[in-house]
N, C-alpha and C positions, 0 to 999 in steps of 0.2 A: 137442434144445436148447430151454431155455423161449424164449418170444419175445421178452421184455423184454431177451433178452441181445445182444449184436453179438456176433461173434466171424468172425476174419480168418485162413485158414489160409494159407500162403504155399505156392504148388505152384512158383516158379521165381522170382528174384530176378537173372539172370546177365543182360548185356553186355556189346557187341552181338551174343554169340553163346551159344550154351549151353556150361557147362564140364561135363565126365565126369558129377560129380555135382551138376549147379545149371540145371536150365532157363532159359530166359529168362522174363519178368516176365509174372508169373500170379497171382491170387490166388482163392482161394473167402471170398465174404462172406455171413454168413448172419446172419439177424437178421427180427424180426418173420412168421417163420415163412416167410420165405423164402430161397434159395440163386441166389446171383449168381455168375457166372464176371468178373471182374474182370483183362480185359488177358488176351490169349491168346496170348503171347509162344511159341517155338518147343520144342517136348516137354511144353508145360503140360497139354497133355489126357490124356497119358499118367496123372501124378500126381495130377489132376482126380479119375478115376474109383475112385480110391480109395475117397471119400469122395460123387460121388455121378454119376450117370449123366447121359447128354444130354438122356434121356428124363423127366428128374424134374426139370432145370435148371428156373428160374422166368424168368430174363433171360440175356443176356450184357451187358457194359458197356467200352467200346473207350475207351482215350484220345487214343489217335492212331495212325497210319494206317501208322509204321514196323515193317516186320517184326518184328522183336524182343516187339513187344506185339499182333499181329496175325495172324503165320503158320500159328498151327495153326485159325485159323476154316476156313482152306481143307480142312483133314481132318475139321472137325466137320463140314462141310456135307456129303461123300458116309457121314459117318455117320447125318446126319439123314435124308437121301433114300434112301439105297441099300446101309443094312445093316439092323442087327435095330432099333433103335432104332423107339420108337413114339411118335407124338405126335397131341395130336388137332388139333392147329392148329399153325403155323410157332413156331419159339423168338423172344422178344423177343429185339432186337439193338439196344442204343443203341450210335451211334457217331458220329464225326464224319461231316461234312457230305463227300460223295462214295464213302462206303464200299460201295455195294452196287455200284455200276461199278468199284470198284479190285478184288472178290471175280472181279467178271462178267470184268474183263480176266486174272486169272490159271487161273479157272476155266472159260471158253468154248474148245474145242477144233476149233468148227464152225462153219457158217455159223448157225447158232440159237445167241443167249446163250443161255449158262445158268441154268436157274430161282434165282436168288437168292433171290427173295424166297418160294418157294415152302420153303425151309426155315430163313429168317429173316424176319421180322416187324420193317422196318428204321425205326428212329427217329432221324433226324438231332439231334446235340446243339448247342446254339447257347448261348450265356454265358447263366444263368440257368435254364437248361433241366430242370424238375421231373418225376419219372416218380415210377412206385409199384411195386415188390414186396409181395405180400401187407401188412403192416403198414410193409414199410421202406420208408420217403423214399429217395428218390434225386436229390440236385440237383449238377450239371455245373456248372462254371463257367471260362471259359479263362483259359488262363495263357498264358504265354511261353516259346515253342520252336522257331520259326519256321516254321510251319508250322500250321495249325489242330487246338487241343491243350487238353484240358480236365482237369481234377482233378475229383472227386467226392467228395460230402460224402456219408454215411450216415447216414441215423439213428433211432432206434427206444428208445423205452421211454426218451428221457431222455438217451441217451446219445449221443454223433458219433464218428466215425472218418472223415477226410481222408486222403483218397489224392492224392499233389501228381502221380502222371502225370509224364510227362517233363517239366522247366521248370526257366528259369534262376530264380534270385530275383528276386520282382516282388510289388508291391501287392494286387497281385490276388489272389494267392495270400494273403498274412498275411491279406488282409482275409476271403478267404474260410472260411480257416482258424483264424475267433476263436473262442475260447476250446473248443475241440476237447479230448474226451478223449481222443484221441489222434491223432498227425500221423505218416503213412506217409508218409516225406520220399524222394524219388530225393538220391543224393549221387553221382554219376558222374565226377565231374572230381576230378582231386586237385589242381587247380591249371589259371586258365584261363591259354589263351596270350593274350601282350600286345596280338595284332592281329588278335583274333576278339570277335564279339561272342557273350558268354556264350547258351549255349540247356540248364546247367545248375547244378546246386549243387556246392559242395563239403561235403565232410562242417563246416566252420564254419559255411557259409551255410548248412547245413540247422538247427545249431543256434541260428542267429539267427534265422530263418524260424521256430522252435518260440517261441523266447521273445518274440517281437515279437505272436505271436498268442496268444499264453498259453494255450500248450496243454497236457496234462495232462501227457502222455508221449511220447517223440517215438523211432519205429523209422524206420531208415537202411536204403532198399532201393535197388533199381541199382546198387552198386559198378562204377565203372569197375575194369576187371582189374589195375590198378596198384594199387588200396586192400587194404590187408589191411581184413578187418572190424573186428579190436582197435582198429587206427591212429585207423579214422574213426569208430571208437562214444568213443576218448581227445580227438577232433578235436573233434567236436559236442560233448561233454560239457565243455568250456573255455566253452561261451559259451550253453549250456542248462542251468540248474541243477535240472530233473526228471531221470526216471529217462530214458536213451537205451540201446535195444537194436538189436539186429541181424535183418534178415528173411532169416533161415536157412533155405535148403528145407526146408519141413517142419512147421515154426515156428508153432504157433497163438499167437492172442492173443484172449482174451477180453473185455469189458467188461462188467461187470457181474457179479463175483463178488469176493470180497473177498480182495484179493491175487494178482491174477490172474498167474500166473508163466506165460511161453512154454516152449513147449517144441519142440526140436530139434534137430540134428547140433551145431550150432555156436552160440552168445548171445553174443556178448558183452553183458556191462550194466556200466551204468557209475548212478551216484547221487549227486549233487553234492549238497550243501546252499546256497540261495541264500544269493548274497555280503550 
């Protein structure tokens, strides 16, 4: 892939648990000549390796510390230490703030933690927080989920992609998500209850969240199990007048080619003309 391009393959999009054929929340980011694992939600490393090995990873990138976007770091790491996999130095790992003792408590079986860090390379994320992949920017910013919880911005050759990570709607998020060629919105609620406070979107609030930041195009990931994907790419598309699609396992999305179309099991798309 040239390197001026982004491009987002979706290896799992399901919660909070995996379906038959839908891991939970994974993505491969590649861009500026680099490849990121983006959210290691549970069977994503399976679908990972399609496309590319532990050994050739450039980072990983965590948004938060729920299993659904976490659980298979625990099988990367006795791939990094203790199978074929070769590396000459530990894999980057950005995550939130306490992740290498949340690994060390599911990962330690004895009186000695276990080397964590000896197959992670661990960067705490804090709002604001800028790394690098070969050419690709990487900046963290937190949002709202109660819990300490960040979205990532990408970007390379011109182009952004915003991953909103788990989070209800919140300031932080549109502001961080201005004018983005594209916004990978979670929509997990089809409706909050009256006496919770919100820690997601719905598929509306993700399409207000796109057009409040003016973002180019706007893909709907996390479905709560109750959304069909049609429902909430019809839901988001009432109050987003770009194009809104679905992150299908499977699903690449490009930036930087002219007409860049996804591809995967399932898209809805939807294309509004603004009102």
């Amino acid at each position: 892939m040239a390197d001026d391009l982004l491009r987002l393959t979706v290896l799992g999009s399901a919660t909070p648990y995996p379906r038959a054929d839908n891991p939970c929340s994974g993505y491969l980011l590649e861009g500026g000549g680099a490849r990121v694992w983006v959210d290691a939600g549970s069977g994503t490393l399976g679908p990972l390796q399609r496309h590319v090995g532990l050994g050739e990873l450039d980072a990983i990138w965590i948004s938060h510390l729920h299993a659904d976007h976490t659980a298979d770091l625990l099988t990367a790491y006795y791939g990094l230490l203790y199978a074929d996999v070769r590396r000459p130095a530990p894999l980057p790992l950005y995550g939130p703030p306490g992740i290498a003792d949340r690994l060390a408590g599911f990962l330690t079986n004895g009186p000695d933690r276990s080397p964590v860090e000896a197959a992670f390379e661990v960067h705490e994320l804090y709002d604001g927080h800028r790394a690098r992949a070969g050419a690709l920017g990487l900046t963290s910013g937190a949002v709202s989920h109660g819990m300490p919880a960040f979205a990532l911005r990408a970007e390379s050759g011109g182009r952004s992609l915003v991953y909103s990570g788990d989070t209800a709607p919140c300031p932080a998020l549109t502001r961080f998500a201005e004018d983005c060629t594209l916004l990978v919105c979670e929509a997990d609620s089809s409706a909050h209850p009256a006496d919770a406070e919100p820690v997601h979107h719905t598929p509306e609030e993700a399409g207000d969240t796109a057009r409040a930041a003016r973002a180019g195009r706007l893909v709907l990931t996390h479905l709560g199990r109750d959304l069909d994907p049609a429902e909430a790419v019809s839901r988001a598309s009432a109050r987003f007048p770009g194009p809104v699609e679905h992150a299908a396992p499977g699903a690449v999305f490009t930036l930087g080619q002219a007409q860049a179309v996804p591809s995967g099991s399932c898209r809805p798309v939807s294309r509004r003309q603004s009102p």
